[in-house]
N, C-alpha and C positions, 0 to 999 in steps of 0.2 A: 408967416410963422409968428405964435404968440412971444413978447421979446421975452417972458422968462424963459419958456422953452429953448428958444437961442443964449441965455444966458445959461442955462442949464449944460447945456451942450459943448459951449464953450468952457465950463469951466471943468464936465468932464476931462475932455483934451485935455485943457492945461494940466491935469493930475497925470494923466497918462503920460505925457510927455515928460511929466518931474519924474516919473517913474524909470521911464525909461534911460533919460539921463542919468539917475543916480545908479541904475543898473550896466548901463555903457559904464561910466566913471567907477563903478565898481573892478567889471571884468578889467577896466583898463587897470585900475591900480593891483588890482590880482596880475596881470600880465608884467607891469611894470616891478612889481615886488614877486613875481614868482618864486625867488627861493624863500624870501619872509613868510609867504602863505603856507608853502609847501613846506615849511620847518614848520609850521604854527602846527598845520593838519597833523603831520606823521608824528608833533610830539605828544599833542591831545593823545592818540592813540596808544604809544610807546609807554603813556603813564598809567596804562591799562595793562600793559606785557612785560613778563618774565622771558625777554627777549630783544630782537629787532627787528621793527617794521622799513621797512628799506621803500625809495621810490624813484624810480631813474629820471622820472619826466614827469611836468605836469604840465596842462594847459587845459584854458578854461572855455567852454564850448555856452556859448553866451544863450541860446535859445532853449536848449535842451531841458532845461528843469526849470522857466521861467516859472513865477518871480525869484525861484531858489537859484542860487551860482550851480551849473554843473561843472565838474573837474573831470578830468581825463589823466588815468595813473594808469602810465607806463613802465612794464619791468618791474611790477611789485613781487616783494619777497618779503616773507615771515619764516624768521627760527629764531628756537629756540638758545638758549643758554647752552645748555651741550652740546651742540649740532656739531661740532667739530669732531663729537667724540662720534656721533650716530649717523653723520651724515646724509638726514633723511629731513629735508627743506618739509616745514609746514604747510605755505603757498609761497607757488612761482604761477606767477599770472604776468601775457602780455601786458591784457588793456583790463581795468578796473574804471569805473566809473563811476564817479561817488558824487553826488547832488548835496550842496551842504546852504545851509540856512544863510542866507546873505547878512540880514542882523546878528545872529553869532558872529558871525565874521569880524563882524566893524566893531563888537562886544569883546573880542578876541576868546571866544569860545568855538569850538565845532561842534554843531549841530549837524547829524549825518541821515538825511531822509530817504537817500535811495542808492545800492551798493550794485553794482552792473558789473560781473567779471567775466569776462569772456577770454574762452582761449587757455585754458589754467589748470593747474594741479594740487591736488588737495592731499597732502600725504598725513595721517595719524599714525605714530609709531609709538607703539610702546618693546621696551630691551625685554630681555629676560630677567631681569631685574626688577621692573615694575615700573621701570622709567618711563614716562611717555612724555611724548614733546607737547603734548596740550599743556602742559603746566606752562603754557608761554601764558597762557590767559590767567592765569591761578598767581594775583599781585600778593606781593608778601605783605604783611603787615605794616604798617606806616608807625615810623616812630613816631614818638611821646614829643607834642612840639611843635611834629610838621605842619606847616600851611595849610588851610582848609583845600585850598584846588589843589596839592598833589594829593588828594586823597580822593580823588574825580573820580568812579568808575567806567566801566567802558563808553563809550560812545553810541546814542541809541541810532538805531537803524533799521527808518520804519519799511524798507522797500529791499527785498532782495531780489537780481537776475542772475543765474548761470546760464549761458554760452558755452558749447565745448568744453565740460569741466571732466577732470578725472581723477575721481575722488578713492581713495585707500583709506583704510584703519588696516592696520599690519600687527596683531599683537602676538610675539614670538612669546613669550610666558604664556599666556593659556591658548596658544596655537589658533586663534584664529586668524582668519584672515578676510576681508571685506572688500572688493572693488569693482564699483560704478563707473562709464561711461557716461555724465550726463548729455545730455543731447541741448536737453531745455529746463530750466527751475524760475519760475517765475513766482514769487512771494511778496505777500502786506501783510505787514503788522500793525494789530492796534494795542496802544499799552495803555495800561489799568494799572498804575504807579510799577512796582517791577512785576506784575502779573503781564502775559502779552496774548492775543490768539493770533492765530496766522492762517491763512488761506495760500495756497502753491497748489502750483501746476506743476505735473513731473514727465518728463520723457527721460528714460533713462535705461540702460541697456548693463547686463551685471555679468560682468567677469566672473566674478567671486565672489560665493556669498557664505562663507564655510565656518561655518560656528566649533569644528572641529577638523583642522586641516588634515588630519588624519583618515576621517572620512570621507573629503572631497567639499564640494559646494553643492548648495541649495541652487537652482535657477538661475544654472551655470547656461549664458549664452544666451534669456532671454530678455526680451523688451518688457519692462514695464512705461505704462504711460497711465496719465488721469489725473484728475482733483485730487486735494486732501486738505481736511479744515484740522490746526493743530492750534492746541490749550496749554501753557505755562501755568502755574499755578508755582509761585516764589518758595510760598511757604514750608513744603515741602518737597521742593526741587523735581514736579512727576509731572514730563513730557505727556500728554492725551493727546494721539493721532485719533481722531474720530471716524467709526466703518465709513469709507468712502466705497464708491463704485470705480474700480482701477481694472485696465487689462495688463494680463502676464501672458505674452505670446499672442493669440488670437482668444483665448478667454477671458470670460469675465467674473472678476472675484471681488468682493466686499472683505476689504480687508482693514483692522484697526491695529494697534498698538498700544502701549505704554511704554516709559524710559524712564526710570527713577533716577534722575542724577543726584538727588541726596541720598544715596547709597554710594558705597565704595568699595565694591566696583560698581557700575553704574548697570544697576538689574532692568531687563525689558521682557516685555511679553507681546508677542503678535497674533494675532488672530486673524483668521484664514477661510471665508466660505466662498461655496461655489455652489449654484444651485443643479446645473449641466455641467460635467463636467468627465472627456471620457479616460477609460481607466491609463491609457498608455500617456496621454499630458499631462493628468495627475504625479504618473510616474519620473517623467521627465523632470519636473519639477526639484523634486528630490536628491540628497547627494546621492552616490554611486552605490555606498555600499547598500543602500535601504533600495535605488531603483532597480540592483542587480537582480535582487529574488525577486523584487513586483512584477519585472518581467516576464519572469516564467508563467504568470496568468496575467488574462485579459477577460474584461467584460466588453460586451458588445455594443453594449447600450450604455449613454451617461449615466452617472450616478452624482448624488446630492452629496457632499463632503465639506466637513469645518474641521480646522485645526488649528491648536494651538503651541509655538513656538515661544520657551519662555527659559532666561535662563542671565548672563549676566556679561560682561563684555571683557570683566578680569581675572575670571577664574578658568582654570584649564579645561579638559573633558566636553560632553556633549552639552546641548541644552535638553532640557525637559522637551519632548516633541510628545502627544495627544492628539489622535485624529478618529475623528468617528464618518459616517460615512451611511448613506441606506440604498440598496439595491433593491430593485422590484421590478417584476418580471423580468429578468435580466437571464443573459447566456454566457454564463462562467467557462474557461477554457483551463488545460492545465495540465502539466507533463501526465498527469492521472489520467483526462478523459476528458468530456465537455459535460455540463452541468447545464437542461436547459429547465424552462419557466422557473430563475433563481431568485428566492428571495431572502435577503436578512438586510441586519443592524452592524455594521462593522465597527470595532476601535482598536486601534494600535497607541501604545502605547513602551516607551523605554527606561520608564520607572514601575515593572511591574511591581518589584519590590521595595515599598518606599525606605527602605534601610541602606540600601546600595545604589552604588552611581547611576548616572543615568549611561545605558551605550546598549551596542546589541546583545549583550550578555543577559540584561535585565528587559531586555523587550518581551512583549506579546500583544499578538494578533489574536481580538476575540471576536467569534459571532455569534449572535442570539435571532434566535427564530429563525434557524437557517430552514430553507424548505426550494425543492426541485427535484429534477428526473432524469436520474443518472440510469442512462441506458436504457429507457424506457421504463423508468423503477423509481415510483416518487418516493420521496423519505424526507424527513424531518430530523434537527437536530438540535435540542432547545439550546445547550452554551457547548463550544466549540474553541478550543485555546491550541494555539500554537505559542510557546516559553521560550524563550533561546533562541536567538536568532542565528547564535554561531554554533550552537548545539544543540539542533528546534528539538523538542517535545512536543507530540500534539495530543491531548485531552479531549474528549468529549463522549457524547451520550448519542447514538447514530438511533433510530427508529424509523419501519420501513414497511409498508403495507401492500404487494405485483402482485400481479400474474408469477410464476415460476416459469412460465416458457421465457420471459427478459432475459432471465440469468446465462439462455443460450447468446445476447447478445458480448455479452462479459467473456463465456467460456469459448467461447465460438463451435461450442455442442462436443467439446469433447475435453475432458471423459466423460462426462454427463449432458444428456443430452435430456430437454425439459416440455411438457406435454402440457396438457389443461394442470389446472391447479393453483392455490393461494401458496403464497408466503409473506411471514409477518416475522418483522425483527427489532428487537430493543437490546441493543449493545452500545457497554460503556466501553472505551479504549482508550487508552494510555501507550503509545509509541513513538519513539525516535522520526523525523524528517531526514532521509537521505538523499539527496539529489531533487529535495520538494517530492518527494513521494516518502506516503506512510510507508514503514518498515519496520519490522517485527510489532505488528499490535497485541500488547496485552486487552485482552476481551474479557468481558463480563460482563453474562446478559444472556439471552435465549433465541436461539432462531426456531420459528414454526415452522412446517411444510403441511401441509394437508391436502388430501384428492388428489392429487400428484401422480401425472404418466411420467417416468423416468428410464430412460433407456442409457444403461452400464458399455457405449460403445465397446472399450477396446475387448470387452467380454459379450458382445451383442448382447444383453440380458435385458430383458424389457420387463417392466414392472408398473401395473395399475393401481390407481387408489392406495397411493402410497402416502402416510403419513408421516411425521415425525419429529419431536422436540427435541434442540442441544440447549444443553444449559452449560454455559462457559463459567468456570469457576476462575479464583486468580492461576492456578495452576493447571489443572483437571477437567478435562471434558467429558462431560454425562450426554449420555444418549438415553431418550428417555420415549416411551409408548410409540413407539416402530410398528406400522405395520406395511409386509409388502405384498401385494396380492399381484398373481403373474401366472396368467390361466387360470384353473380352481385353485392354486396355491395356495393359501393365506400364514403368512409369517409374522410372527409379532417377538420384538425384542428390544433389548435393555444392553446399554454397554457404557464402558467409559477407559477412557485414555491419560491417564498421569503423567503429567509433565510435559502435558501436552504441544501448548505452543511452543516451547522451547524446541523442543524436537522437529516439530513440523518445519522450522526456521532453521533448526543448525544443523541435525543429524533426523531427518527422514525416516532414515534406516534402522532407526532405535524405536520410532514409534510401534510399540505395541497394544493392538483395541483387544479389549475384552468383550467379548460377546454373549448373551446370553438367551438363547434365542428356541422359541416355543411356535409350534406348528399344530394346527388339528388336523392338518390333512394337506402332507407336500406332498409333489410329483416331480421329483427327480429329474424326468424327463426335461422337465422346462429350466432346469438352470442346467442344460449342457454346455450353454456357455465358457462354464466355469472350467468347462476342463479343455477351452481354446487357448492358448498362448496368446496373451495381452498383444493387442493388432490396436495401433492406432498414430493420429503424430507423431512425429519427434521433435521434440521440442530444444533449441540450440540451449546452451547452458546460461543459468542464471547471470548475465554479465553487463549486459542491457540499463539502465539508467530507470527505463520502464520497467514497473514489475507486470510479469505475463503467468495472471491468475490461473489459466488453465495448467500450463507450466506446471505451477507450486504445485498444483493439486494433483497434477499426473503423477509426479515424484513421490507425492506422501503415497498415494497409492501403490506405487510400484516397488517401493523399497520399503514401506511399513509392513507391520508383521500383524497377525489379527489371532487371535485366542477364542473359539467357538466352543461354549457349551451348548448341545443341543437336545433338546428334548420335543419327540414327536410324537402324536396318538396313530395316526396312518401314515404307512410312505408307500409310493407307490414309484415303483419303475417298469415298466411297461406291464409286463406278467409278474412283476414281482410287486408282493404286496407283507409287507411287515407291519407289525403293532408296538406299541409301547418305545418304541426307539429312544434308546439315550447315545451319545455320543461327544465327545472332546478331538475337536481338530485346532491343528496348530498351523497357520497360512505365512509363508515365509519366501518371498520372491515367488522362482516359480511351481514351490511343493507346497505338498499340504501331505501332514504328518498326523495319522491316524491313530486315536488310544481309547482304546475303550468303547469301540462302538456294540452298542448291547442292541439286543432285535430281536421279537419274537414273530416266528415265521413257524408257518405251518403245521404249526402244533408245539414249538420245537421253539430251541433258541441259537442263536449266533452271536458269536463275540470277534472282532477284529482290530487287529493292531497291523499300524502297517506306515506306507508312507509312497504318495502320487507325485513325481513330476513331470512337469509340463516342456514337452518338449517339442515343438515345431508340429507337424500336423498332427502326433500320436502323443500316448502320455502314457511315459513306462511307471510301471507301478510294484510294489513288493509288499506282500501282507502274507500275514499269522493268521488265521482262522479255525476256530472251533466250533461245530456245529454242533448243538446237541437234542439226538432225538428229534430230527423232523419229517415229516410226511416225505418219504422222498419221493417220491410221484409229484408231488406238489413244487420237491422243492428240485426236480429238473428241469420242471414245465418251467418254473420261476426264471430260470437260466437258460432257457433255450438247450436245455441236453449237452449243454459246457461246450456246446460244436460237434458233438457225437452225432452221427447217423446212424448207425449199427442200436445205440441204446437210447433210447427213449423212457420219456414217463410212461410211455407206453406200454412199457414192457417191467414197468417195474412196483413193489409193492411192500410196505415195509415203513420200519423207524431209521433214520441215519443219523447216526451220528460220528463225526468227521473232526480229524485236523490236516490243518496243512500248512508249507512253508511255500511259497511259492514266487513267483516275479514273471512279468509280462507288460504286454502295452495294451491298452485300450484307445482308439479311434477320438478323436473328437467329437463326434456323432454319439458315443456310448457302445460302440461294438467292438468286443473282445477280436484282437489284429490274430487270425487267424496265425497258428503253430508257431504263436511268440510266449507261451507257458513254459516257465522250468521251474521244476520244485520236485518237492514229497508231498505225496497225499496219501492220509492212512484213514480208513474207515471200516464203521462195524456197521452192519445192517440187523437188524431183529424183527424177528418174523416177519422175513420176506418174503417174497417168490418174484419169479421171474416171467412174465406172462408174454408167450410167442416171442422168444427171443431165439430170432434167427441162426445164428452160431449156433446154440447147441441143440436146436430142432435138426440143425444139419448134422450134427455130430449122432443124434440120435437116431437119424434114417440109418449109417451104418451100422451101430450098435446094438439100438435097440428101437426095432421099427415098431416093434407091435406095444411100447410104452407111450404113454400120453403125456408130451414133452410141454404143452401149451402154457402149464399151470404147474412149474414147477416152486416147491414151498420149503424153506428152510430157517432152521429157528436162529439162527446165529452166521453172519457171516463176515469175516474180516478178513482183511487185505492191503497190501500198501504199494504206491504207484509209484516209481519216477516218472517223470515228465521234463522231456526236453526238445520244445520243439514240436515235432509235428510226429514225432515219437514218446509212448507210453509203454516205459518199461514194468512189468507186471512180474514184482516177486513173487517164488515159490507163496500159493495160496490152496488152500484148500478148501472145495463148496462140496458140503455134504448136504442133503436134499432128500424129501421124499421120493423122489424119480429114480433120481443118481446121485453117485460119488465122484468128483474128479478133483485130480491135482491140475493144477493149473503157473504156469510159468511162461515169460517170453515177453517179446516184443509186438505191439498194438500201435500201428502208422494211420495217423488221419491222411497220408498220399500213399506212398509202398512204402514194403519191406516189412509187412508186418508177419511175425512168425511165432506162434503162438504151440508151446508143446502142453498136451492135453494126457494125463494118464487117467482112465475111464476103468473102475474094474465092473464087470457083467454082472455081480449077484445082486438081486435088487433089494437095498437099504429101506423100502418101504414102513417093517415095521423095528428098524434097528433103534427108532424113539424109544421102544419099551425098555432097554438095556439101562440100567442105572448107575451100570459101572462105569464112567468115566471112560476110565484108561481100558477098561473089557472094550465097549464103544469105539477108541481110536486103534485098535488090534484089527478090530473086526471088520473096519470099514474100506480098506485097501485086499482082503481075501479074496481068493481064487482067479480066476483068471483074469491078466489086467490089458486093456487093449488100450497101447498108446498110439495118438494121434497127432497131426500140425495142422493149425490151420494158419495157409499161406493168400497170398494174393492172386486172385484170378485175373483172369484175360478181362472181363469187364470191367474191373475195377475194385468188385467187392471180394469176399473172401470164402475160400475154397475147403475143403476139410482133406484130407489126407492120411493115408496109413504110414504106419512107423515112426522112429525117431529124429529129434536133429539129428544126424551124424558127427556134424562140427559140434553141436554142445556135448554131445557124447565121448567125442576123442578129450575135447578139451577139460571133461573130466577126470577120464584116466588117467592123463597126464598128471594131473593134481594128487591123484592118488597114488601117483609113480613118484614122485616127487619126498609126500610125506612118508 
């Protein structure tokens, strides 16, 4: 070996070894003077506190922080000045370990490079008062005078470790409360005169993170772990935690900060991303009352999310909380229904009103460009606001372009049930959130239906190529270019409902639609429906948390009232066909109330009032009717002969004109309930005749054979019926005829018992038309000999002609005249 090399070598060593001596002779005079050291350390520090720094033990651990002395502080405790009064210890640490510069030592300064507390508790208390015990660190002012080193500031400490730390800030004035588990905090500082940056490592686990104890904690129960690079900046006292990459639970967030501790209170702002992130650990995240309602929805898929938490550590109430969020192609869940292919822009916020506090009262949840497919029914909704979290209001503008057969998904096909066909919808709303479901929406805006097969279940009514626009006003619903085609039908109408949603939401039963509705060519036939008794679900009463749309919609049906003006050019029901039809019905449960229905029929006119209910398989009905001047040939055929066998249009010929009071049921089907008629019917006939009308061709063989009964013609004829049943009582009438004369009286049975008294006189009236006299005329027409007749019920069924009188209505007349 070259000998400086070896001198070299050597005279390393010898350094080494001075080193090490002076460093033994160090720790050893540290050992030997431990309390001199250990009063030196804890009073450098103590001239830094508005307090006492306490240390039960020290000893010095000679390797640990070579060439720096390490100390080992046992049973350290820091409190404040009032702690007698609050009794909340600042730190209570087993073992502390504090590395201190060997030349300050011998200088009699402490220099402090590395602070290791393991085992310990970190309590920050502030009273209600405003008191907090960090003023241990806050040195008062130094009189006028004192010594340059008691005016020493703290002590620098370029190395921090926590070990099992458990850290609190407790501030009962503005209610919050803060507590960490640390696990592990490993920190270096570099200083830059009082400016410092910092690098730490964090495991730590959070009790409580509750910026408002009243609502609970933040990220109550999870693990955070990870780097974080943190910036002092003296000058204006503002903590910069810089976006690190940290995990909360099993995710991963980019989260930064700020701390202004030259404010008073000491104001922070945190910031919050995640790029993955799914909806229910977002939620967890959160205090109680904000994860209560997140709960009630889920997405299925991660979503991107940054928020910002910013607010201040002395003041009462919430902090500022802002969170945005984007969803894409996502599958939305929610007491309402599922929401699939869902896309928006989400942000909550609990300063919507920047004038008012921050808390749930002032929150809203907004979305923009929402868009998916509720029920197989894509829709779009450009901004979308839920107000009030304790009160929600929900806002927005809904737009919607299906099929109309989806809406059978919603209705589950009843009471409407939906065929081919578009629907297009642009609706604003404005409604309460009850139970997280919309409830009562004020609407404004229009729904289309176009091409539309629509079948009216609880009424079987089926309808093609059905069109129709609502236009929702704030109050008022218009029904606007209605068309409903159903067979040849074609209906086209106009209507509108005031006061509408209110009603459809409180009282059902009040709703009244106006209708106004125009026909070139109904057929009656096809909405026999309407005279079934509403057959469908039953749906349990509104009490559900869910709202059950079909439900709503059965109700306003069922117990709304609907107002029909109508006007038609043809109506047709089977054989009956009328023109110009005008009519007003009035639809109320299960009647419908007749006025004014005007018809021209068979030359002739009709007018009825009257009133239909619907009652289980038949529907009893009671109507006013005046007929004037119709074809009656025309207008029996119209009717089927009223259920007559004996009288037909066959048999008849002439103008009628008719009124009647009457009440009966009609069939569901449209067929008159056989011998359920009672009323009065009084009618005139003009220039009629009677063509082969069986009764009195029978009455004619005894009378008068050798006259030709077939064609019998007469210019006037009138009469008036009771009817009850399956019984037609026939007042005293009189038919004078070119043939014959006869009075006529009695009872007329569509089963038995019909007895019919006939007085016939022999001379034949043929030319008694020439008479001009009136009253000569009615003298003359009852002359010479009178042959009374019955006609009773035969063995077959039909009806038999007979000689002589009732006897019974005969007695029972004398008697009347005994009587007077």
């Amino acid at each position: 070996m070259p000998k400086w090399t070896s001198l070299t070598l050597k005279l390393i060593a010898g350094l080494v070894a001075l080193v090490l001596i002076v460093f033994i002779a160090l720790a050893g005079y540290i050992s030997y003077n431990k309390k001199e050291v250990l009063a030196l350390v804890t009073a450098s520090l103590n001239k830094s506190l508005n307090g006492t720094l306490t240390v039960g033990n020290m000893d010095p651990t000679l390797l640990a922080g070579f060439p720096d002395l390490s100390l080992s502080l046992k049973n350290v405790t820091l409190k404040d000045n009032k702690w007698a009064a609050h009794r909340h210890t600042l730190l209570q640490a087993q073992d502390v370990g504090v590395t201190v510069n060997a030349l300050g030592l011998i200088k009699g300064k402490a220099v402090i490079n590395k602070v290791v507390i393991n085992n310990a508790a970190v309590y920050l208390y502030t009273d209600s008062l405003g008191y907090s015990n960090t003023s241990v660190f806050k040195k008062s002012k130094p009189q006028p005078g004192a010594p340059e080193a008691d005016q020493s500031g703290l002590a620098t400490v370029k190395r921090i470790n926590l070990n099992k730390v458990s850290f609190t800030m407790d501030n009962i004035r503005a209610g919050k409360k803060f507590q960490f588990e640390v696990n592990k905090l490993n920190g270096a500082l570099d200083y830059d005169g009082d400016n410092w940056d910092g690098r730490f490592d964090l495991d730590t686990r959070v009790n409580s993170m509750a910026f408002n104890t009243q609502r609970g904690s933040f990220l109550q129960g999870k693990r955070v772990a990870g780097p974080f690079d943190v910036r002092y900046d003296a000058a204006n006292g503002v903590i910069n935690v810089k976006p690190n990459n940290l995990k909360i639970g099993s995710d991963d967030f980019i989260i930064g900060a700020t701390f202004n501790t030259g404010k008073e209170p000491v104001a922070f702002a945190i910031n919050i991303k995640a790029d993955e992130l799914l909806w229910k650990n977002a939620s967890a995240l959160l205090a109680p009352n904000i994860t209560e309602k997140l709960n009630m929805f889920n997405l299925q898929k991660p979503l991107k999310v940054q928020a910002v938490i910013a607010g201040d550590f002395g003041s009462g109430g919430d902090p500022k909380i802002d969170v945005s969020c984007q969803v894409r192609d996502n599958v939305l869940t929610s007491p309402g229904g599922q929401v699939d292919s869902c896309y928006f822009d989400g942000v909550f916020t609990n300063n919507f009103d920047k004038g008012k506090a921050n808390g749930d009262e002032n929150s809203a949840i907004k979305l923009f460009k929402l868009k998916g497919s509720y029920q197989q029914m894509p829709f779009t909704a450009d901004t979308t606001m839920i107000i009030n979290l304790i009160k929600p209001v929900a806002v927005g503008t809904f737009k919607s372009s299906f099929p109309v057969v989806s809406l059978n998904n919603s209705l589950g096909g009843d009471p409407l049930k939906f065929g081919k066909g578009a629907a297009k919808l642009n609706l604003r709303y404005n409604a309460d959130v009850v139970d997280y479901q919309i409830h009562k929406p004020v609407l404004t805006g229009t729904i289309q239906v176009s091409g539309a097969d629509v079948t009216y279940v609880p009424r079987n009514l089926k309808f093609t190529n059905t069109s129709f626009s609502l236009y929702f006003g704030k109050d008022n619903l218009l029904l606007r270019n209605i068309q409903l085609m159903s067979g040849r039908s074609i209906v086209r109408m106009d209507g509108r409902v005031d006061n509408f949603l209110n009603l459809y939401y409180n009282s059902p039963e009040k709703i009244n639609l106006i209708w106004n509705i125009y026909s070139p060519e109904v057929r009656l036939g096809e909405f026999l429906g309407l005279l079934n008794a509403r057959a469908g679900k039953r749906y349990a009463p509104r009490r559900s948390s869910k709202i059950n749309y079909a439900a709503q919609l059965q109700e306003a049906f069922t117990k709304g009232a609907a107002e029909i003006h109508l006007k038609a050019d043809k109506i047709y029901y089977r054989k009956f066909l009328a023109t110009s039809g005008i009519a007003n019905l009035y639809l109320r449960d299960n009647s419908v109330i007749i006025k004014n229905i005007n018809l021209r029929h068979a030359g002739g006119g009709i007018k009825l009032n009257g009133k239909l209910v619907q009652n289980g398989s038949y529907n009893t009905f009671a109507l006013n009717s005046t007929v004037s001047n119709v074809n009656i040939s025309q207008f029996f055929y119209s009717f089927s002969n009223f259920g007559l066998e004996s009288l037909t249009s066959k048999n008849l010929r002439g103008n009628l004109s008719s009124t009647a009071r009457v009440t009966g049921r009609i069939s569901n089907t449209g067929d008159l309930v056989a011998r359920s008629v009672n009323g009065v019917v009084s009618f005139n006939i003009a220039k009629g005749a009677l063509l082969n009308f069986e009764p009195i061709k029978k009455v004619g063989k005894f009378v008068f054979p050798l006259r030709n009964l077939d064609n019998i013609a007469f210019y006037n004829l009138g009469g008036t019926f009771d009817m009850r049943g399956n019984l037609v009582t026939i007042r005293p009438m009189q038919i004078s005829s070119s043939v014959l004369n006869m009075d006529v009286s009695g009872v007329y049975s569509l089963t038995k018992g019909t007895n019919i008294a006939l007085a016939v006189p022999l001379r034949n009236p043929k030319d008694d038309y020439k008479i001009t006299d009136i009253e000569e005329r009615k003298k003359k027409r009852m002359r010479g000999i009178v042959v009374h007749l019955r006609a009773v019920d035969d063995e077959d069924g039909g009806i038999k002609i007979k000689l002589g009188r009732d006897k019974k209505k005969d007695d029972e007349k004398g008697q009347d005249k005994e009587k007077s």
